[in-house]
C-alpha positions as CSV (number, residue, x, y, z in Angstrom):
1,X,21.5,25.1,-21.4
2,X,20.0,26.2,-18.4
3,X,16.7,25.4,-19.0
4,X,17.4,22.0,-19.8
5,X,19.5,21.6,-16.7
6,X,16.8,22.7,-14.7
7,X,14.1,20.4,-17.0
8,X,16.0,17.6,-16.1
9,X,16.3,18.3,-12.2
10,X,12.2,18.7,-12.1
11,X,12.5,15.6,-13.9
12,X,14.4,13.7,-11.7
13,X,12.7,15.4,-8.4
14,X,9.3,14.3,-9.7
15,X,10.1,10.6,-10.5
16,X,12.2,9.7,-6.8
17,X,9.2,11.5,-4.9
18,X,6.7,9.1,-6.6
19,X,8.9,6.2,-5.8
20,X,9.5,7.0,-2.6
21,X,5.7,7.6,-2.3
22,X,4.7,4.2,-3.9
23,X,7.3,2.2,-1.7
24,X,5.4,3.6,1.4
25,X,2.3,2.1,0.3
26,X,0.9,0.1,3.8
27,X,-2.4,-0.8,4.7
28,X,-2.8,2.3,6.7
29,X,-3.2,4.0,3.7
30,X,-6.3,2.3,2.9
31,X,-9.7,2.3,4.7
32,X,-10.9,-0.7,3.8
33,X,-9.8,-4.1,2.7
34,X,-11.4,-3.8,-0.6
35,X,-9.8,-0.9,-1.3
36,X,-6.1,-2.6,-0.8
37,X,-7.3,-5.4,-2.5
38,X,-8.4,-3.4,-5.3
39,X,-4.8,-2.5,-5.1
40,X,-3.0,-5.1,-5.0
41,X,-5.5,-6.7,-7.6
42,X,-4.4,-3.6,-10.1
43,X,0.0,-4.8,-9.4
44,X,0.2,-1.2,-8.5
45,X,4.1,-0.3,-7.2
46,X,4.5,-1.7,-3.7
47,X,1.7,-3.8,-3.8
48,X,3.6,-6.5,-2.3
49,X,4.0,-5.2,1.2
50,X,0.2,-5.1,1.6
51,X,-0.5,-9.0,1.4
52,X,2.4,-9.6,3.9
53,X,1.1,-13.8,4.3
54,X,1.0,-14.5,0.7
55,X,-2.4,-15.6,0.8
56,X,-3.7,-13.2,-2.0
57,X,-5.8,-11.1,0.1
58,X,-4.4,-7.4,1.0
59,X,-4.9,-6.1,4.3
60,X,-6.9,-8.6,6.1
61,X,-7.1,-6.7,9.6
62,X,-8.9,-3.3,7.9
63,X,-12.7,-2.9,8.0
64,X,-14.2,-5.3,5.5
65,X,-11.8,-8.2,6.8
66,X,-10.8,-11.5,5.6
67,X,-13.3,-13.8,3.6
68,X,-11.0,-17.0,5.6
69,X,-12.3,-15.1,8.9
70,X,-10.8,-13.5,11.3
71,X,-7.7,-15.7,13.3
72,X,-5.1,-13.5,11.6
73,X,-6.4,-10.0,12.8
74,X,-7.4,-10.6,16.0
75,X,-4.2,-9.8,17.9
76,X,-4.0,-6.7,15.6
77,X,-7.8,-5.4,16.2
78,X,-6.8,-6.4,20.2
79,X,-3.8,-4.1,19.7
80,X,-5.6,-1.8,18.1
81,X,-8.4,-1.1,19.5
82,X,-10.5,-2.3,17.3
């Protein structure tokens, strides 16, 4: 009885850390713009926070950038630093 108690804690510890995890997905946690894409290409959880304009590309402001150019990043990159 004990064992499965403690089973079914583990369980339940392992799946709310990797939702909590994937729901923190954000385009700092990506390099590069093909990488996000990549992501949000795959439907992988929280992929919906990293195209934030709807325009079907992820992360337009990271390295590797936006193939409609730039206009969207630039007060970001100013921001930034970049």
């Amino acid at each position: 009885m004990k064992n499965q108690l403690l089973t079914g804690l583990m369980i339940t510890l392992l799946l709310s850390t990797s939702v909590v995890y994937a729901k923190g997905v954000s385009c700092k946690s990506f390099s590069k713009q093909s990488d996000a894409q990549d992501y949000v290409n795959a439907k992988k959880q929280g992929w919906k926070s990293l195209d934030r304009d709807g325009d079907g590309e992820a992360c337009e402001c990271l390295p590797g950038g936006s193939k409609y150019g730039e206009s969207v990043c630039r007060s970001w990159r100013k921001k930034n630093g970049k």
